[in-house]
C-alpha positions as CSV (number, residue, x, y, z in Angstrom):
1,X,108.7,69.7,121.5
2,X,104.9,70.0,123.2
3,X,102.2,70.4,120.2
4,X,100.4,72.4,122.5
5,X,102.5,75.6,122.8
6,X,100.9,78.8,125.7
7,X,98.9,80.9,123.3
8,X,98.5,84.9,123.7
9,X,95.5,86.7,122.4
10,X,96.1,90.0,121.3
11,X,93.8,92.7,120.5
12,X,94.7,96.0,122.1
13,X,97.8,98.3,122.2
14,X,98.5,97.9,125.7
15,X,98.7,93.7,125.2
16,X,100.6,94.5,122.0
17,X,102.9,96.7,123.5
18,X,103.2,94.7,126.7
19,X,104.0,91.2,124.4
20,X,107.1,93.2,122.9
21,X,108.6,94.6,125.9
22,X,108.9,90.5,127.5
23,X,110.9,89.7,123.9
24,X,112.7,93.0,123.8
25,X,115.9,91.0,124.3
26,X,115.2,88.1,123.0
27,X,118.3,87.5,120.0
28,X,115.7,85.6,117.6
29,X,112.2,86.1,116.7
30,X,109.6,84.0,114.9
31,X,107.3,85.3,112.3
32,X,104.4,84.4,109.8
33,X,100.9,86.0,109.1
34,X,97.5,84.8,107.4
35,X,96.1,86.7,105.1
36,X,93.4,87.2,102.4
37,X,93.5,88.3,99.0
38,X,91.3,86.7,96.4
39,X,89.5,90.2,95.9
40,X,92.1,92.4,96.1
41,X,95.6,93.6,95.3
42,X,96.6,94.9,98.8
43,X,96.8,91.8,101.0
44,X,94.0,92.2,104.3
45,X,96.0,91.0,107.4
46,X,94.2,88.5,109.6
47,X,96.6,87.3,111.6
48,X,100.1,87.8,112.7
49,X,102.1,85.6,115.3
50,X,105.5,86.2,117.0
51,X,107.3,83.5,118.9
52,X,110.9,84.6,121.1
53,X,110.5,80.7,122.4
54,X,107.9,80.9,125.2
55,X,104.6,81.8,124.6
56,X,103.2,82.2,121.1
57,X,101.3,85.6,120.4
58,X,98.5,86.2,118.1
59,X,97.7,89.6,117.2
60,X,94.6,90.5,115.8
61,X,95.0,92.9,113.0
62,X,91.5,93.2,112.7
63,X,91.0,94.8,115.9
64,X,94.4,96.5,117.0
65,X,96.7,99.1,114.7
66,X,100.4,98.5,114.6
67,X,102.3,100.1,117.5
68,X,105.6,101.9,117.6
69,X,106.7,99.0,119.7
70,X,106.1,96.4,117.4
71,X,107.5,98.7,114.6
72,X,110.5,99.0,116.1
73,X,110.4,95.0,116.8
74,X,110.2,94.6,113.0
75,X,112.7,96.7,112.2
76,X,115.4,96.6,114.9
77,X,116.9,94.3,116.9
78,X,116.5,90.9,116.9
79,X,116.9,88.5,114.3
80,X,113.6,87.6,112.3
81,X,112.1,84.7,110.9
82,X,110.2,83.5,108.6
83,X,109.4,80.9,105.9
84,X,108.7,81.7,102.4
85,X,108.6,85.4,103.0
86,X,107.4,87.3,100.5
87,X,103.9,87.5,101.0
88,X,104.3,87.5,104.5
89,X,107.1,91.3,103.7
90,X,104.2,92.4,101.9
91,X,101.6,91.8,104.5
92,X,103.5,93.1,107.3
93,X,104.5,96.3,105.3
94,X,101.1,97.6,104.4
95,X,100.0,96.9,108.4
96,X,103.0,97.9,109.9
97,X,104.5,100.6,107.5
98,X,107.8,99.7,107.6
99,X,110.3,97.0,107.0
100,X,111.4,93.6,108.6
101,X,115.3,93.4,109.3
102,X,117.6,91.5,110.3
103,X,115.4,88.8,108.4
104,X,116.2,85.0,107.5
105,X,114.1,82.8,105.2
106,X,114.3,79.4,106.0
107,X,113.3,78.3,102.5
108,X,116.3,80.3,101.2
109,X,118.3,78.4,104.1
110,X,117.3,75.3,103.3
111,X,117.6,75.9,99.5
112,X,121.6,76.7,100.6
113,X,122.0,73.3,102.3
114,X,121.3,71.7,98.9
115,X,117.6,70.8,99.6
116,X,114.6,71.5,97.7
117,X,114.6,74.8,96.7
118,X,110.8,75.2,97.6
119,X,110.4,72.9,100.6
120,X,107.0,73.8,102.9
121,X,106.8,74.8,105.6
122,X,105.1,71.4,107.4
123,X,108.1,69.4,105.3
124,X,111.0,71.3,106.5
125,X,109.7,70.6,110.9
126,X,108.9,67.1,109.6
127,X,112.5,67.1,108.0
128,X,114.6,68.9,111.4
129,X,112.1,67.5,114.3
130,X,110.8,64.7,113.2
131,X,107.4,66.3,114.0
132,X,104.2,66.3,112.0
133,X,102.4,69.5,112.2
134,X,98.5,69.5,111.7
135,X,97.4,70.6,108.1
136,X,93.6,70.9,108.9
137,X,93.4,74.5,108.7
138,X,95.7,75.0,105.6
139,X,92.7,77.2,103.7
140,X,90.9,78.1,107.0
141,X,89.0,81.5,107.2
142,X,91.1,83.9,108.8
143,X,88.9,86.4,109.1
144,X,86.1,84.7,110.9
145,X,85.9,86.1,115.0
146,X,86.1,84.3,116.8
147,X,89.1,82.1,115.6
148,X,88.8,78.2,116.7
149,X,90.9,76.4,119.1
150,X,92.6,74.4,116.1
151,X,93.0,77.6,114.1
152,X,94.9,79.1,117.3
153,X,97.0,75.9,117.2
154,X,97.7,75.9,113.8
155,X,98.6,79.7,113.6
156,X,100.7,79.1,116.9
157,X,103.1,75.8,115.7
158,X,103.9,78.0,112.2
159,X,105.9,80.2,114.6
160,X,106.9,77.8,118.0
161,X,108.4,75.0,115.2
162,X,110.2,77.8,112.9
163,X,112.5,78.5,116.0
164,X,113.4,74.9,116.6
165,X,114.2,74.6,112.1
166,X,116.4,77.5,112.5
167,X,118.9,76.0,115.2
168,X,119.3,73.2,113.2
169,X,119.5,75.2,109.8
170,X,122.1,77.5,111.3
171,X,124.4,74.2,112.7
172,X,124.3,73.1,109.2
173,X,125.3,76.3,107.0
174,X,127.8,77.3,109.2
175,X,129.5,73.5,108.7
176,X,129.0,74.6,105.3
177,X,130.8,78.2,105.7
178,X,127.4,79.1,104.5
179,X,126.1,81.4,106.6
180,X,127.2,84.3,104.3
181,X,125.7,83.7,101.9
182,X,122.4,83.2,103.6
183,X,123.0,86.7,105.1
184,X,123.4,88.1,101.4
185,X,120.4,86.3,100.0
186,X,118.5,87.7,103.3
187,X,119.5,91.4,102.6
188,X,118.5,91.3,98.8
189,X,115.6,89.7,100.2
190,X,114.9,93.1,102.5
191,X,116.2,95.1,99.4
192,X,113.9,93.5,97.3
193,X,110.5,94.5,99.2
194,X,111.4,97.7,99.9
195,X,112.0,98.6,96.0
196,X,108.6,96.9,95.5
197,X,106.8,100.1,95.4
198,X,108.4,101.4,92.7
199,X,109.2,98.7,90.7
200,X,105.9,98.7,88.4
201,X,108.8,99.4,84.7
202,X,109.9,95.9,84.9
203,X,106.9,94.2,85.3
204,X,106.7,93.7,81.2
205,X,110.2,91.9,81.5
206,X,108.5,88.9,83.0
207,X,106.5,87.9,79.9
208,X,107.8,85.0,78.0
209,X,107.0,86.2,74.6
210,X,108.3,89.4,74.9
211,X,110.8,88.3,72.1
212,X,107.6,88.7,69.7
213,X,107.6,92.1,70.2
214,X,109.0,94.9,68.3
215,X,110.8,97.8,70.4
216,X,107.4,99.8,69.9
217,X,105.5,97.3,70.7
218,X,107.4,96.5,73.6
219,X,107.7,99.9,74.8
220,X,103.7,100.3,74.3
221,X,103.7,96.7,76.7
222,X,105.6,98.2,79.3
223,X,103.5,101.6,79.5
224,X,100.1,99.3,79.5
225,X,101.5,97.4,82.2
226,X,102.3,100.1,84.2
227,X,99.3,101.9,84.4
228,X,97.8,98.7,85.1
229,X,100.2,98.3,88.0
230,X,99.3,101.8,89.4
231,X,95.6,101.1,89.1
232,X,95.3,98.0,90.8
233,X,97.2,99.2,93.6
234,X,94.8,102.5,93.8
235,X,91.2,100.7,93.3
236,X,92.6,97.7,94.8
237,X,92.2,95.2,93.1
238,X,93.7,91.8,91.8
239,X,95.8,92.4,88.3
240,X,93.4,90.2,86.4
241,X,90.4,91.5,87.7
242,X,91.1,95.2,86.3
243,X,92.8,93.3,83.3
244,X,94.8,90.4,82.2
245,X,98.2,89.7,80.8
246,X,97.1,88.4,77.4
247,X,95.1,91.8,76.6
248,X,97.4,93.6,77.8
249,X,100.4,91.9,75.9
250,X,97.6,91.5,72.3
251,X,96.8,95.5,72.8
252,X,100.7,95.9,72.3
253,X,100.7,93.8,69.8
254,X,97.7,95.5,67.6
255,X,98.7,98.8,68.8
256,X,95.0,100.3,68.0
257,X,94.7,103.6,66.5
258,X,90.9,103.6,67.8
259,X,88.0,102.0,70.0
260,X,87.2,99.6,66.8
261,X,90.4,98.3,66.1
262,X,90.8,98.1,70.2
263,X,87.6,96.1,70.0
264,X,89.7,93.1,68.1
265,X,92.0,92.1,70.6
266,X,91.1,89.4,72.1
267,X,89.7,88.7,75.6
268,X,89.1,92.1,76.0
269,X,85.8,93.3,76.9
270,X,82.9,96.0,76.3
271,X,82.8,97.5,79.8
272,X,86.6,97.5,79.4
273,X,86.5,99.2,76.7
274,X,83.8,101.5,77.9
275,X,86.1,102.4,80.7
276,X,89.9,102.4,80.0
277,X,89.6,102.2,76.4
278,X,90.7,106.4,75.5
279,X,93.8,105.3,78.4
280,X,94.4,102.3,76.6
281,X,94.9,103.8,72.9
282,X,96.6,107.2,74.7
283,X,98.9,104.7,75.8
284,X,99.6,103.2,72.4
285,X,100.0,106.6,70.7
286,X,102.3,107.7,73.1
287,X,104.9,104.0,72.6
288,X,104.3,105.2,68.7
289,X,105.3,108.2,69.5
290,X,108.3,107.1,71.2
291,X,111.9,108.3,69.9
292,X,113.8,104.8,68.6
293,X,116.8,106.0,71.1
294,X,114.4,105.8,73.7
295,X,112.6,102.5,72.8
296,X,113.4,99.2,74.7
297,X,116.0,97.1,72.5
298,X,114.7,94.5,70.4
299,X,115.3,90.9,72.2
300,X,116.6,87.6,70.3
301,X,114.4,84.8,69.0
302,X,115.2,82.1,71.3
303,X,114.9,79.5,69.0
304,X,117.9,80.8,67.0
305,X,120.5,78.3,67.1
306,X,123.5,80.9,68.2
307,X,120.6,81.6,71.5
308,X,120.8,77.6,71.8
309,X,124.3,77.1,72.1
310,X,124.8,80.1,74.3
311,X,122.3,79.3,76.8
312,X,122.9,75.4,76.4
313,X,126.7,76.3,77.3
314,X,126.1,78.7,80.3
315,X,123.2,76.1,81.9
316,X,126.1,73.3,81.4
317,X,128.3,75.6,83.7
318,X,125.7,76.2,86.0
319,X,124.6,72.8,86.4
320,X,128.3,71.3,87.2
321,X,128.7,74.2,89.7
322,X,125.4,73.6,91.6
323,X,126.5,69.6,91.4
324,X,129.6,70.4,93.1
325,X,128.4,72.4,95.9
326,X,125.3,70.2,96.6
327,X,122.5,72.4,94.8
328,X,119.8,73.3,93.0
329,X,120.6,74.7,89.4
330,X,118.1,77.1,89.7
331,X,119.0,78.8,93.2
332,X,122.4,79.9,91.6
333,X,121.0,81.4,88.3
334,X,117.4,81.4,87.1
335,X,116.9,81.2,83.3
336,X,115.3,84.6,83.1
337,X,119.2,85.9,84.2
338,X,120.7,83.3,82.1
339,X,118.9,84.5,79.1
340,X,119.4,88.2,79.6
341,X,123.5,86.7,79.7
342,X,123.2,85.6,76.2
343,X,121.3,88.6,74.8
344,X,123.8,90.8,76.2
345,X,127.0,88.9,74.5
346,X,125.0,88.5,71.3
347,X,124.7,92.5,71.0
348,X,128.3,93.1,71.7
349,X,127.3,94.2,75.6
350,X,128.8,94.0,78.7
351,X,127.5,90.6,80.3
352,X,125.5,90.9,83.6
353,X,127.3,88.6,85.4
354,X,126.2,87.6,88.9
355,X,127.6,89.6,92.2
356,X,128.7,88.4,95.7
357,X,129.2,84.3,96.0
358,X,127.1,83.7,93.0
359,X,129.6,85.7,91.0
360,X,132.7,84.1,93.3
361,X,131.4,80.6,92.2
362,X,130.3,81.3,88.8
363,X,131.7,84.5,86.9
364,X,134.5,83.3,85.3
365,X,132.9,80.3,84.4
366,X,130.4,81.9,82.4
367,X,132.9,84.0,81.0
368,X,134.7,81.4,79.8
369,X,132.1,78.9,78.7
370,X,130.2,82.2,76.3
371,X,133.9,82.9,75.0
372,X,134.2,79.4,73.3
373,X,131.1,79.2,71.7
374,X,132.4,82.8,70.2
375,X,135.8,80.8,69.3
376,X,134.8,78.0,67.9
């Protein structure tokens, strides 16, 4: 395949709309975007490129709006791809409005054919093609105008090469009697970034120490971290930047009656205080306020030794499973889900076992395995 794909400029609606009537019947699609967002939560587009297999279009978010056509491109029709997606949902979203579907990852595809769960994007057309892609403009300035020749080269192959991956991909899994399953994982995929919005109550689950918590402390963690979620997103900026994790999580942990016992936790600082410090303690009073019905249950130390031989006997299953079919451990079940397993069956609750062919190839297994160590 030519390095040196025909490149489109786009940076008006008529050349926007005119690019998605000539791949109006194309059946497959090639995606990817560059972005920047060191200085703020909401991705800023720079660049997004579409590829049906001739030319390779750049559209320039910078000067051109999302059309209706290329809306409806997004989320009709054809098949889309793209590699490591998430960011690239996210982008798209907040420029487009809307979702991307059909969608395939080729990271999650090539994580189903027993590769490495994570592989790049300039590994996985080495890997198919034989080809090695250009990696000069890896951290390039996407918002500089103009854009430079390599730039527009670079940006062009992430979308001309993906096509190519996918024919190869798509041989493989359906060999496999894969292709389901890719579908499935595609569709949570979608699922997943539309329910993004409004996910901002489970953001406090992904702490590692949430164990350490009480249920009012935990409760008063998950309030903090929501309002943090819903401030970020409305001044825009980074998580850290308005504040971090650890005084976030040591705020909970304190929970302050006032601004000097706020002043204690660590990390945090004066203008913080200054600021969001009456939100902060409002916060606090209202977890203490909390009725225990309504608090988050109190999680298991997992150091305890009946944790240990739960989880140590549900990652054995796991790991023979993923050796028989050919993959990684942790694209079956992530700890995170195996842990949440073993909390569940050391309350007396019903397990959340995993759905769809994760649950074909795995649910009785875990069953099982979490029965005997209640046996024995």
């Amino acid at each position: 395949m030519s390095l040196t794909p025909e490149i489109r400029w786009i940076d008006t609606p008529d050349a926007l709309d005119a690019a998605c009537a000539e791949v109006a019947d194309a059946s497959v699609i090639a995606l990817d975007t560059e972005f920047f967002r060191e200085k703020t939560f909401h991705p800023v587009p720079a660049l997004i490129q579409f590829s049906a297999g001739g030319p390779a279009w750049l559209i320039d978010p910078l000067a051109v709006d999302c059309t209706d056509a290329f809306r409806r491109l997004l989320g009709e029709g054809p098949l889309k791809l793209l590699h490591a997606s998430s960011e690239d949902l996210e982008v798209l979203a907040h420029w487009a409005g809307g979702a991307v579907a059909p969608l395939v990852d080729t990271q999650i595809a090539q994580s189903l054919l027993g590769e490495d769960a994570a592989m790049g994007y300039q590994r996985l057309v080495e890997h198919w093609t034989g080809e090695v892609l250009p990696k000069d403009e890896t951290r390039s300035d996407w918002l500089v105008r103009p854009l430079s020749e390599s730039q527009r080269l670079y940006a062009a192959l992430d979308v001309v090469f993906l096509l190519k991956v996918w024919e190869h991909q798509r041989d493989a899994l359906e060999r496999l009697d894969r292709m389901g399953w890719l579908e499935a994982d595609c569709s949570e995929l979608v699922a997943q970034a539309l329910r993004s919005e409004g996910s901002d109550g489970q953001w406090y689950l992904r702490h590692r120490y949430l164990w350490r918590l009480s249920p009012c402390q935990m409760e008063a963690y998950r309030l903090l971290t929501i309002w943090r979620e819903g401030e970020a997103r409305r001044r825009n900026l980074p998580r850290g930047w308005l504040v971090n994790d650890r005084v976030l999580y040591g705020t909970a942990e304190r929970m302050p009656e006032n601004r000097y016992q706020l002043a204690e936790v660590e990390d945090i600082k004066p203008g913080m205080i200054k600021r969001d410090g009456d939100t902060l303690l409002a916060l606090v009073k209202q977890a203490r306020g909390t009725e225990a019905e309504a608090l988050p249950p109190a999680l298991p130390w997992p150091m305890d030794p009946a944790f240990k031989r739960r989880l140590k006997a549900l990652k054995r299953v796991v790991n023979e499973v993923a050796g028989r079919l050919g993959l990684a451990p942790e694209v079956l079940l992530r700890r995170r889900e195996l842990e949440a397993m073993v909390t569940a069956d050391l309350k007396g609750e019903k397990l959340p076992l995993p759905v769809g062919w994760r649950g074909e190839c795995l649910a009785e297994a875990l069953e099982n395995a979490l029965s005997e160590v209640n046996e024995s």
